[in-house]
MDAnalysis code that builds the backbone (N, CA, C; Angstrom):
import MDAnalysis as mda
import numpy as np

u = mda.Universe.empty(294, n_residues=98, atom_resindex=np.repeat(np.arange(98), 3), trajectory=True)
u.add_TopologyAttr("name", ["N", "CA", "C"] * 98)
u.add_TopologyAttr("resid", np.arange(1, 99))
u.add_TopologyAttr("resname", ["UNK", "UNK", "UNK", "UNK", "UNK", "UNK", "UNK", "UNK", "UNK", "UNK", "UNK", "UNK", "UNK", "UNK", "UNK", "UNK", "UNK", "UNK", "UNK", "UNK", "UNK", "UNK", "UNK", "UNK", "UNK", "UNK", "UNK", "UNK", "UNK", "UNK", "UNK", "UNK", "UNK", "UNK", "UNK", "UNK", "UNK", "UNK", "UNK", "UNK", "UNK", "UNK", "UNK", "UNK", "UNK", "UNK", "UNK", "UNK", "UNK", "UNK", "UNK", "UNK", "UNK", "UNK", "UNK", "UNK", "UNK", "UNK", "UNK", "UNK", "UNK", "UNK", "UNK", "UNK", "UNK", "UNK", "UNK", "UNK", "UNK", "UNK", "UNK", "UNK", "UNK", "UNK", "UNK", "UNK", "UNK", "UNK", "UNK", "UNK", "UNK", "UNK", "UNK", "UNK", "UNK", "UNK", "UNK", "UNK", "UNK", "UNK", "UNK", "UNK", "UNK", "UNK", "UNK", "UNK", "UNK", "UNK"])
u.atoms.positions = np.array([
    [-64.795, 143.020, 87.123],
    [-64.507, 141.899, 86.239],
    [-63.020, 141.914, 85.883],
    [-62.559, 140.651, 85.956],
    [-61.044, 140.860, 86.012],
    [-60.854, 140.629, 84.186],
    [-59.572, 140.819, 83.951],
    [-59.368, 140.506, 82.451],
    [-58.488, 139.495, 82.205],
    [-59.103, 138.366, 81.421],
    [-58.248, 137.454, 81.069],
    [-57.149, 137.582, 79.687],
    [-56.149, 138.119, 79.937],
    [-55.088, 137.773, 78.737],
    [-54.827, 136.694, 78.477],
    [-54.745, 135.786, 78.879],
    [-54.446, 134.209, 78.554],
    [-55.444, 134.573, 77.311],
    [-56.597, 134.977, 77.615],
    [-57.548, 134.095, 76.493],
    [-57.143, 135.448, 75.477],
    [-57.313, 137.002, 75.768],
    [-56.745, 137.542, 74.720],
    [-55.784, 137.195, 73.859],
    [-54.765, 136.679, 74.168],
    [-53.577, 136.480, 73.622],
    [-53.954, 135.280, 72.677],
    [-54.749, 134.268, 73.257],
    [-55.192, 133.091, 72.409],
    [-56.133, 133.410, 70.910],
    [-57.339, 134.965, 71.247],
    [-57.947, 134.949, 70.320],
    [-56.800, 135.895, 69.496],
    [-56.021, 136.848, 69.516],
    [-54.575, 137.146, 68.870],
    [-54.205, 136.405, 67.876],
    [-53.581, 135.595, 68.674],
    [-53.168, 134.376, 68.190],
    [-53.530, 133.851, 66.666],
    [-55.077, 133.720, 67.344],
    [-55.895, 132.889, 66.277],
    [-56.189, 133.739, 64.900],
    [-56.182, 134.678, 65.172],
    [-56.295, 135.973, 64.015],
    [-54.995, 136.598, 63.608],
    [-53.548, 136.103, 63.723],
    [-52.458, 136.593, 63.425],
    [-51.809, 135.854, 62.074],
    [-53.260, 134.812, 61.839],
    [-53.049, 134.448, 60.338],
    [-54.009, 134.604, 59.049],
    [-53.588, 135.550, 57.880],
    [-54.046, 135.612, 56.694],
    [-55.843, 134.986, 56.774],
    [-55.495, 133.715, 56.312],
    [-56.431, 132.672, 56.012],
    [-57.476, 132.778, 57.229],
    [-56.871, 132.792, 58.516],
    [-58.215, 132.314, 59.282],
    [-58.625, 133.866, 59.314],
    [-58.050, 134.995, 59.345],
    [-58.566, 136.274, 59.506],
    [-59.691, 136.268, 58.573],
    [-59.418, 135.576, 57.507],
    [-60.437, 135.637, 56.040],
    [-61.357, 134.844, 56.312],
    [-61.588, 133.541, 56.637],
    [-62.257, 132.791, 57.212],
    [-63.186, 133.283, 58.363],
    [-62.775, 134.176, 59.559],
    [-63.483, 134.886, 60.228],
    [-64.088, 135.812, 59.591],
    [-63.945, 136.803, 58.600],
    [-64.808, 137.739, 58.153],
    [-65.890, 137.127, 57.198],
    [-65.482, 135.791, 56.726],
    [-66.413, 135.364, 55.909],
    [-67.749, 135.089, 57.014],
    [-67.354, 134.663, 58.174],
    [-68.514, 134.293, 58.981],
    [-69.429, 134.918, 59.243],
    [-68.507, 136.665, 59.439],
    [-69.614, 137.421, 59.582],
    [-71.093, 137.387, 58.718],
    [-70.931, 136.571, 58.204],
    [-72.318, 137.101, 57.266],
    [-73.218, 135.679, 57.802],
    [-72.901, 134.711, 58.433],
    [-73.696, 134.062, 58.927],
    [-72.547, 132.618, 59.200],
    [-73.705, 131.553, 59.853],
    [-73.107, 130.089, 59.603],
    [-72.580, 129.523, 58.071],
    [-71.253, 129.183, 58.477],
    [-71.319, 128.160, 57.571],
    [-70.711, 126.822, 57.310],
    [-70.878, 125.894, 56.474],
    [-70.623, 124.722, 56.890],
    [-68.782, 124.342, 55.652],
    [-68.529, 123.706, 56.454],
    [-66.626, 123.384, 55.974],
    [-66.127, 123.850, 54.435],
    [-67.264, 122.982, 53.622],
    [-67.071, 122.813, 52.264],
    [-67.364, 123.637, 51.632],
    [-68.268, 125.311, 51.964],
    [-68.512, 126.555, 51.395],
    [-67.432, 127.278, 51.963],
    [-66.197, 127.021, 53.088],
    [-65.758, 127.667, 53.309],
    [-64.384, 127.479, 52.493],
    [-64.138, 126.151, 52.188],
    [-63.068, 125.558, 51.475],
    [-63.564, 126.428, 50.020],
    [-64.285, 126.116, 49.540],
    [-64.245, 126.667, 47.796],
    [-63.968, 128.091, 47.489],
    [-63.570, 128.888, 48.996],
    [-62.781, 130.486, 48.692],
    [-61.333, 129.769, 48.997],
    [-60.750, 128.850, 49.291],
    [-59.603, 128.738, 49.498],
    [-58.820, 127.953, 48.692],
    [-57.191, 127.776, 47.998],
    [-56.539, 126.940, 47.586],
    [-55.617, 126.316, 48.325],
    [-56.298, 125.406, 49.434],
    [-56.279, 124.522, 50.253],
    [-56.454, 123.304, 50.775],
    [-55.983, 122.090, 51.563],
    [-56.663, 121.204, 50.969],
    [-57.357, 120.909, 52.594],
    [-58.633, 119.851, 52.927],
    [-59.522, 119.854, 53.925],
    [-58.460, 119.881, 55.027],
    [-57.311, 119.014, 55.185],
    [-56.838, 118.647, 56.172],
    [-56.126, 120.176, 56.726],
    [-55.849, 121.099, 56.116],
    [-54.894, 122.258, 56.395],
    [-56.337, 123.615, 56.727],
    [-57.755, 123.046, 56.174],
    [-58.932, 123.996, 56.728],
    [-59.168, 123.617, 58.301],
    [-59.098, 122.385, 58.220],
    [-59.140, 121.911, 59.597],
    [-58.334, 122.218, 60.626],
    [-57.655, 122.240, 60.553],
    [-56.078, 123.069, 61.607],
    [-56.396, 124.192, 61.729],
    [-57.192, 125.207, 60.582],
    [-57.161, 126.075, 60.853],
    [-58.254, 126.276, 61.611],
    [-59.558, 125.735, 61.410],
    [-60.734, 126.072, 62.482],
    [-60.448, 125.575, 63.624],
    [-59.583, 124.416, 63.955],
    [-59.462, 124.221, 65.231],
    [-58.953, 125.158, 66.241],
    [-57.970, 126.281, 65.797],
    [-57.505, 127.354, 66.055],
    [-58.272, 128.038, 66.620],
    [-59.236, 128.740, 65.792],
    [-60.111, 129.201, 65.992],
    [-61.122, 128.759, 66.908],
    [-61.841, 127.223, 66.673],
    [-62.653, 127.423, 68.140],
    [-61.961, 127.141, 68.839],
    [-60.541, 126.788, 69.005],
    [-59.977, 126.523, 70.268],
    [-60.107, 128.589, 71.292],
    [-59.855, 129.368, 70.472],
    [-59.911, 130.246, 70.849],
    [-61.021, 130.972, 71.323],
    [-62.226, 130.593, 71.120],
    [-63.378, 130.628, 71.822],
    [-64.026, 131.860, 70.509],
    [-63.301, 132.017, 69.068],
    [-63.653, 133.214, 68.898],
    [-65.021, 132.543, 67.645],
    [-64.634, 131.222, 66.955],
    [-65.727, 130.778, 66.550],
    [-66.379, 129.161, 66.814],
    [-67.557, 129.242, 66.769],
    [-68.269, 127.673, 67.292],
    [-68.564, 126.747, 65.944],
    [-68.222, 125.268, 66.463],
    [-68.352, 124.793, 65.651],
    [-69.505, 123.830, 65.784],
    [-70.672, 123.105, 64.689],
    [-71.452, 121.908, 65.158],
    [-71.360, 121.380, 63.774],
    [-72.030, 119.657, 64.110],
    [-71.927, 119.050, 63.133],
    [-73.436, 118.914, 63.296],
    [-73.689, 118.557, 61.594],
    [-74.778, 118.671, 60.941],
    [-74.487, 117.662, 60.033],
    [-74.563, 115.967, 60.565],
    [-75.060, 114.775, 60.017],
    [-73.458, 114.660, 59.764],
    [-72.787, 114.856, 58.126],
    [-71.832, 114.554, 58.288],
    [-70.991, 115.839, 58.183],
    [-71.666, 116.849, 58.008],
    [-71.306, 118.251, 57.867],
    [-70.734, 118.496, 58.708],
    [-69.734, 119.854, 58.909],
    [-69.677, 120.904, 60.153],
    [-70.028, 122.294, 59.793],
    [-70.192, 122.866, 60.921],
    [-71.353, 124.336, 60.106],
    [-70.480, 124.786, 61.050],
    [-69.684, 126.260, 61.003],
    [-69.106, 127.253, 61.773],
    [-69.985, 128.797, 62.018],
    [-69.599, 129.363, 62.854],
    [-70.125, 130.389, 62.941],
    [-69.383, 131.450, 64.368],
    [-69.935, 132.465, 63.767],
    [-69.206, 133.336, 64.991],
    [-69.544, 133.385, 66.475],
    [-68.442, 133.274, 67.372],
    [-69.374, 132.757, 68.865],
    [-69.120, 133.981, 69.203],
    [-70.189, 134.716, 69.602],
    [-70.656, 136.092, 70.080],
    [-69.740, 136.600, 71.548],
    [-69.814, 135.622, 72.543],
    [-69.225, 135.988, 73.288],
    [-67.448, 136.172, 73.359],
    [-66.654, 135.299, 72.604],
    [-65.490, 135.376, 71.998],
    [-65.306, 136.692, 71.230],
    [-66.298, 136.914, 70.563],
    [-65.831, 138.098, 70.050],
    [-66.220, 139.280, 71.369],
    [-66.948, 139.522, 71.684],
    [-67.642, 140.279, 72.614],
    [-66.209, 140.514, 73.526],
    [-65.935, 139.610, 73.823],
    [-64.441, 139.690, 74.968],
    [-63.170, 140.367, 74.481],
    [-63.099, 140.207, 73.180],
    [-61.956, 140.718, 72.804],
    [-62.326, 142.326, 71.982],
    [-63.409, 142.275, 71.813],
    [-63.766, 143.723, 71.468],
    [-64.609, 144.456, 72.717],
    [-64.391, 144.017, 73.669],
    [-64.564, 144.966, 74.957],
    [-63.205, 145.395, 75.399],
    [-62.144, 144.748, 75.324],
    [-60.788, 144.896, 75.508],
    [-60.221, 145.876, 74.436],
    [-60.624, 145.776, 73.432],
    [-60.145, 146.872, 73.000],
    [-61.180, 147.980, 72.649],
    [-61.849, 148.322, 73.011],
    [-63.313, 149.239, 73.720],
    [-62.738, 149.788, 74.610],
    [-62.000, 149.160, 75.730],
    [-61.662, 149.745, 76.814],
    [-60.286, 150.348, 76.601],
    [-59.735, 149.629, 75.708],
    [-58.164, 150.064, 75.616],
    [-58.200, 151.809, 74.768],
    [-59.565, 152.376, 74.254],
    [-59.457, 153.093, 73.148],
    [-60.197, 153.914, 73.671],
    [-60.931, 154.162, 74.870],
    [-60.970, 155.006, 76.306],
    [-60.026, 155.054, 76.343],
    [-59.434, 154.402, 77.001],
    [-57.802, 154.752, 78.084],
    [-57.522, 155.822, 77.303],
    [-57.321, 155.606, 75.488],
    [-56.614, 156.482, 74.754],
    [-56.791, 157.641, 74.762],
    [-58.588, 157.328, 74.585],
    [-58.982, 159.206, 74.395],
    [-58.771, 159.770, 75.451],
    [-58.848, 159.250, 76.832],
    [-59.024, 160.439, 78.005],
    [-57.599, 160.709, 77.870],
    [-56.655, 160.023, 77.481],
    [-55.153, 160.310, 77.543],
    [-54.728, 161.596, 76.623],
    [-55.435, 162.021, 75.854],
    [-55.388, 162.373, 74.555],
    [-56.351, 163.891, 74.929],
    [-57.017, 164.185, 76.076],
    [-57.924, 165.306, 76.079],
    [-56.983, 166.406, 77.222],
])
């Protein structure tokens, strides 16, 4: 399996800011939809939005709409990719290291 950095670098990217880093850990605990994610932030919709687009642009979270809602959540395989990469990077280390 070859390794894509393009997309590493993209989910990087997407986590090299404050807010969405916070926004991603909030997910961990499940889906959720725009307006529970806004009321941890002093932000306004249009600047939450930029920021999730980031994010699923990066494949690291999914987004759906729910009537007029949007519900986010963590896309498993986005994360899966970038924490196999560094899974593998932290081998390299230890055998380097014995």
């Amino acid at each position: 399996m070859s390794k894509n950095y393009g997309e590493y670098a993209l989910c990087m990217k997407a986590l090299s800011d404050e807010t969405r880093v916070r926004i991603f850990d909030m997910l961990s605990d499940g889906e959720l939809c725009a307006c529970k994610i806004l009321e941890d932030f002093n932000i306004t919709q249009p600047t939450l939005s930029y920021h999730m687009k980031i994010l699923c642009d990066s494949g690291l979270v999914h987004s759906r709409r729910d009537g007029v809602w949007m519900k986010y959540s963590i896309h498993k395989d986005g994360l899966d990719s970038i924490k196999n990469l560094f899974d593998g990077i932290g081998l390299k280390i230890g055998e380097s290291n014995k």
